[in-house]
N, C-alpha and C positions, 0 to 999 in steps of 0.2 A: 445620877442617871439610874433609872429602873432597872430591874433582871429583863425583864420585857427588851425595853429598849439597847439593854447588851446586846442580847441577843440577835435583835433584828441586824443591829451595828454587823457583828459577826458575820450572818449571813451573806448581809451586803457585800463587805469585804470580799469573802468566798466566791461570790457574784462574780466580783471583778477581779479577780485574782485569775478566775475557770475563762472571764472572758479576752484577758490578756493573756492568755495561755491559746486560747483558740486562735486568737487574731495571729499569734506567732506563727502558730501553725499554719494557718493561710497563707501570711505572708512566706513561709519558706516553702509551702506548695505553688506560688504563685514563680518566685524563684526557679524554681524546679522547673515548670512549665517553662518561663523564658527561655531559660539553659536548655531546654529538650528542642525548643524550635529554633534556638541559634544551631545546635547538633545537626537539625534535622537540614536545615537549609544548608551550611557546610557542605553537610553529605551526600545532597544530591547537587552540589556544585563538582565535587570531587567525581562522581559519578556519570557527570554531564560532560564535565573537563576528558574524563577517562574514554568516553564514548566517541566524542570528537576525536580523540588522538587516533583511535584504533582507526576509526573511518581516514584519515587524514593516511596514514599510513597504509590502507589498503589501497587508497588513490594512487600513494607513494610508487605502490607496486603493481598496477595493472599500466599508470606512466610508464613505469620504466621499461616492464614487459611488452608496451606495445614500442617505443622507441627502439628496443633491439632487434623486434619480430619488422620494424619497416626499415631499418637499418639494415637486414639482410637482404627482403625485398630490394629496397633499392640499390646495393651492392651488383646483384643479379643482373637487375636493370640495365645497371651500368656497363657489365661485362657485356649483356647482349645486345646494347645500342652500338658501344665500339665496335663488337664484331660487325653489326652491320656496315660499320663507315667504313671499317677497312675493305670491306666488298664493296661496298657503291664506291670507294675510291678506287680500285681495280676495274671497274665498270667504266667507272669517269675517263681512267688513261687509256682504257680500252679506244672507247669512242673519237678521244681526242685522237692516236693514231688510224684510225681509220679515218675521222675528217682529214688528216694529214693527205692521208692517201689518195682520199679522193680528189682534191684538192690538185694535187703532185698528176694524176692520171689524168684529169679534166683540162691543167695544163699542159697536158703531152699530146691529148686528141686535139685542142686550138691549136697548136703549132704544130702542125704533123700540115694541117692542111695548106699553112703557106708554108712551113718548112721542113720537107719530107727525109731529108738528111736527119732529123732530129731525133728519131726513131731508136736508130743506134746506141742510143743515149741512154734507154729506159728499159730497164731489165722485162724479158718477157710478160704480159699477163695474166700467164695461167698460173706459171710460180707465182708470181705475187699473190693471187688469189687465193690458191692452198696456203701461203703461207698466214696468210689474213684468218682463214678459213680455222685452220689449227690454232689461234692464239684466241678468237670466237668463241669457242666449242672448250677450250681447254677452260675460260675463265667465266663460261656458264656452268661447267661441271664446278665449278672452283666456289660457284657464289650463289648454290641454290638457295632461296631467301628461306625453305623448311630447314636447312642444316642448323639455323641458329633460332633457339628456343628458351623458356624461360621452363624451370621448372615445375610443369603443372600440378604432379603428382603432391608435390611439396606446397605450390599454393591450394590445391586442396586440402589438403589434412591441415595446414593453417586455419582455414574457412571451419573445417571441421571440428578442431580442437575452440579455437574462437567462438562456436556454436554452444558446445558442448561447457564451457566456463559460461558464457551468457544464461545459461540452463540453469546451472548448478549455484550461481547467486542468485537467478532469480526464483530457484527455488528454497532460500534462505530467505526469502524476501517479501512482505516485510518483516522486520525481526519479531516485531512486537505482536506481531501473529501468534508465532508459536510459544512466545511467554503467556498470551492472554489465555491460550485455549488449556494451556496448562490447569487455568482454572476453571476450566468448566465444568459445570455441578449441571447432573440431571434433575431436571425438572417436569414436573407432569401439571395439567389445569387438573383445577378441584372442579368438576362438573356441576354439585354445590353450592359455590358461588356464582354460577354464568348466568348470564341475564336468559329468561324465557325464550327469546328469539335467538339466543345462539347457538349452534349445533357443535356440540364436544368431542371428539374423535375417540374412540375406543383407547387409544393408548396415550389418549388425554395429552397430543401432541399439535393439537391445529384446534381452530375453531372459526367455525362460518356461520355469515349470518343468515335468517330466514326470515320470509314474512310470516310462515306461520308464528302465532304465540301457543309453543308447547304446555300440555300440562303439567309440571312439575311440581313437586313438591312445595310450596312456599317457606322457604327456612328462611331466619332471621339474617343467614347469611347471604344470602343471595340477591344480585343486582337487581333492581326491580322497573329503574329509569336509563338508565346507563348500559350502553352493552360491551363490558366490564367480564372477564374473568380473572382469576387472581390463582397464581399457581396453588398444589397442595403443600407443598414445602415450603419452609420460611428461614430463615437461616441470620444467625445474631454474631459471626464473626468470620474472619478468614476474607479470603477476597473471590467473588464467584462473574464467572461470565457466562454469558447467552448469547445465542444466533438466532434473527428469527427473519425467516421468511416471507419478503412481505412482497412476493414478483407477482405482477399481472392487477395492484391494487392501488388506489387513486384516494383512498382514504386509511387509515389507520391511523394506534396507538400504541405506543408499546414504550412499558417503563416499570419503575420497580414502586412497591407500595407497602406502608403499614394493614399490618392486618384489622386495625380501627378507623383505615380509611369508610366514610359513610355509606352505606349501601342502599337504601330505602328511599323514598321519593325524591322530591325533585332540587335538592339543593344542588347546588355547583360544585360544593365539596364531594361528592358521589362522583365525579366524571378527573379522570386522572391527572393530577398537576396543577388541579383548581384549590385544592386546598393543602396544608402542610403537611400531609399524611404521607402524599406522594412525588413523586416524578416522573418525568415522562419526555418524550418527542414525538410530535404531531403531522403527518403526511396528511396537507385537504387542499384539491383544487392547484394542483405544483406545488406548494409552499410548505416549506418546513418550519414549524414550531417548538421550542421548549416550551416547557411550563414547569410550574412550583409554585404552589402559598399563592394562584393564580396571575402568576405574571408570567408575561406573554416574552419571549425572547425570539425574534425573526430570524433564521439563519439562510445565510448567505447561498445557499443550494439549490439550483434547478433540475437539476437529474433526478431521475426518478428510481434509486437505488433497489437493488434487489434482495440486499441482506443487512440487516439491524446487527451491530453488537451492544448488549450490555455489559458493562464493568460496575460492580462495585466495591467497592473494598472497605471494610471496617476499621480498619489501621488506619487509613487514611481519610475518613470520613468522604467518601468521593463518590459520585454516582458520573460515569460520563456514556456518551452512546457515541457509535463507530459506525462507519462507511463497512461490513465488515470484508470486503474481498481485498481493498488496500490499506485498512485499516485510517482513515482518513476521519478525525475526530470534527463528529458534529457537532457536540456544548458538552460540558462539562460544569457536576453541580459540587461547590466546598460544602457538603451536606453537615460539615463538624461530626459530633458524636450522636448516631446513633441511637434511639429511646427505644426502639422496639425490634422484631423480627424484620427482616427485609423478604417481599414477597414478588416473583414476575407477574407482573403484570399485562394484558393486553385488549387492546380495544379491535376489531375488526372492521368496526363500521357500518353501517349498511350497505343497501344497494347502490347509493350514491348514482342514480340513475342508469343502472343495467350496468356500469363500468366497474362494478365492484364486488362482485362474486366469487372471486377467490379468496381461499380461504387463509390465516394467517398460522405459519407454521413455525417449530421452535425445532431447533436441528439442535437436537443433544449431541453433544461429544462423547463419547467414548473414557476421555482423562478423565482422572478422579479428580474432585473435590479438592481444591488446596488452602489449606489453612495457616499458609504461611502469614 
């Protein structure tokens, strides 16, 4: 064997020596990966299990609390129904003695008439009558039906306090509200990139559309077929949410985008969700759409929602959109990992026949930015 062909031998070797060194490597990053998604799934079992309990056990305790609050009620109840029977049953003996009476007097006037001796018999009428008169009078004063009452005072501040816990959950409520706003990242539209016919709000918070076509600049960035703007901030980690505004509108779009989504004539890739750049949800004519890499996902919604949430989260490779008043998730996209910045995105739409003039707003939160 030649010095040549040593060497190359060698080489080779090296080759496969570097390549079964990498393969290892993969293969224990491959490991790795499994191990991290058994983890990950465990943990949000643990997490899901833990959630359930707490709810489970706050049921536990609004049961029991409401079983002892009508458990007093009806104790009350009970004391004030008896007291009534024991007076309708003094009412009851009442009447029964006077039917007696009458009875006993009605046979003294028939027989007085053929038997006038009989008279002697039946103690005066006037006493009787006072005496009738006095047990009357004594077991009305005895059984005014006001005297026996339930405590109102008590079943208001029940009603009240009952009100005021109805309040105070429902303003914990939904939970996942005030987790998500935790993350919310102010955002501003890049005016820059808004299509000619859209009008940018001074504090780059809303955009409406127009029939005029503005003069603007012509930048390479800027939507040219599409009425497309794309926030000025982009953001490559951490998890961020948005709120947008989309009351009084019959058409819109609103989702998150790379910032190499296409901008320029008239390909389908340019309009949000059509091509892999982006994501998106679609309000046209009632019907809600997702989209992505242009596929159409129909959701289930008739309502004509007032406020959009966006989520996404880098950790999690997730892009999803929210109902945002009850947080009532519309689709959600397994976006995996991330290749570029993430940017808010929004469409406004046209005039959609006179029905579509308002404009589409982004309500920034106040919370900072969380990069958990």
């Amino acid at each position: 064997m030649t010095k040549n062909e040593n060497e190359r031998r060698e080489t080779l070797e090296k080759h496969l020596e570097s390549l079964k060194q990498q393969r290892e490597a993969v293969k224990h990053r491959l490991k790795k990966l499994a191990a991290r998604q058994s983890d990950i799934t465990k943990q949000s079992s643990v997490i899901r299990d833990g959630v359930i309990q707490k709810y489970q056990e706050i049921q536990l305790v609004l049961e029991e609390d409401l079983r002892i609050t009508l458990s007093h009620l009806e104790m009350e109840e009970r004391a004030a129904v008896s007291a009534l029977d024991g007076l309708m049953e003094k009412n009851c003996a009442l009447i029964q003695a006077i039917e007696q009476d009458l009875a006993r007097l009605s046979l003294a006037l028939t027989r007085t008439d053929t038997e006038p001796d009989t008279m002697r018999f039946f103690p005066p009428p006037e006493q009787d009558g006072m005496d009738t008169e006095d047990r009357v009078m004594d077991v009305l004063n005895q059984s005014d039906p006001s005297s026996v009452s339930l405590d109102e005072a008590k079943a208001g501040q029940i009603l009240s306090l009952s009100s005021s816990l109805l309040l105070l959950v429902s303003s914990q409520t939904p939970l996942i509200k005030k987790l998500l706003q935790s993350y919310s990242s102010e955002v501003h539209l890049d005016p820059e990139t808004a299509h000619p016919k859209l009008i940018i709000s001074p504090k780059g918070d809303s955009a409406a559309y127009t029939d005029t076509w503005q003069q603007l600049p012509d930048l390479p960035g800027r939507f040219d077929t599409t009425l497309n703007v794309i926030s000025l901030q982009g953001f490559t980690c951490g998890r961020h949410y948005w709120e947008i505004d989309v009351s009084g509108k019959t058409y819109w779009e609103v989702g998150v985008t790379y910032p190499s989504i296409p901008r320029r004539g008239t390909s389908e890739d340019c309009w949000l969700g059509r091509g892999s750049e982006s994501w998106c949800v679609e309000f046209f004519d009632g019907e809600y759409t997702a989209w992505h890499g242009g596929v159409p996902h129909q959701l289930p919604f008739a309502k004509r929602f007032c406020r959009i949430g966006v989520l996404c989260s880098f950790p999690a490779g997730l892009v999803t959109f929210l109902e945002a008043e009850k947080m009532t998730p519309l689709f959600s996209f397994s976006a995996g990992i991330f290749s570029e910045s993430l940017h808010l995105a929004v469409c406004p739409g046209h005039h959609h026949g006179g029905s579509n003039s308002s404009p589409i707003v982004i309500c920034n939160a106040s919370s900072p930015t969380s990069d958990l």
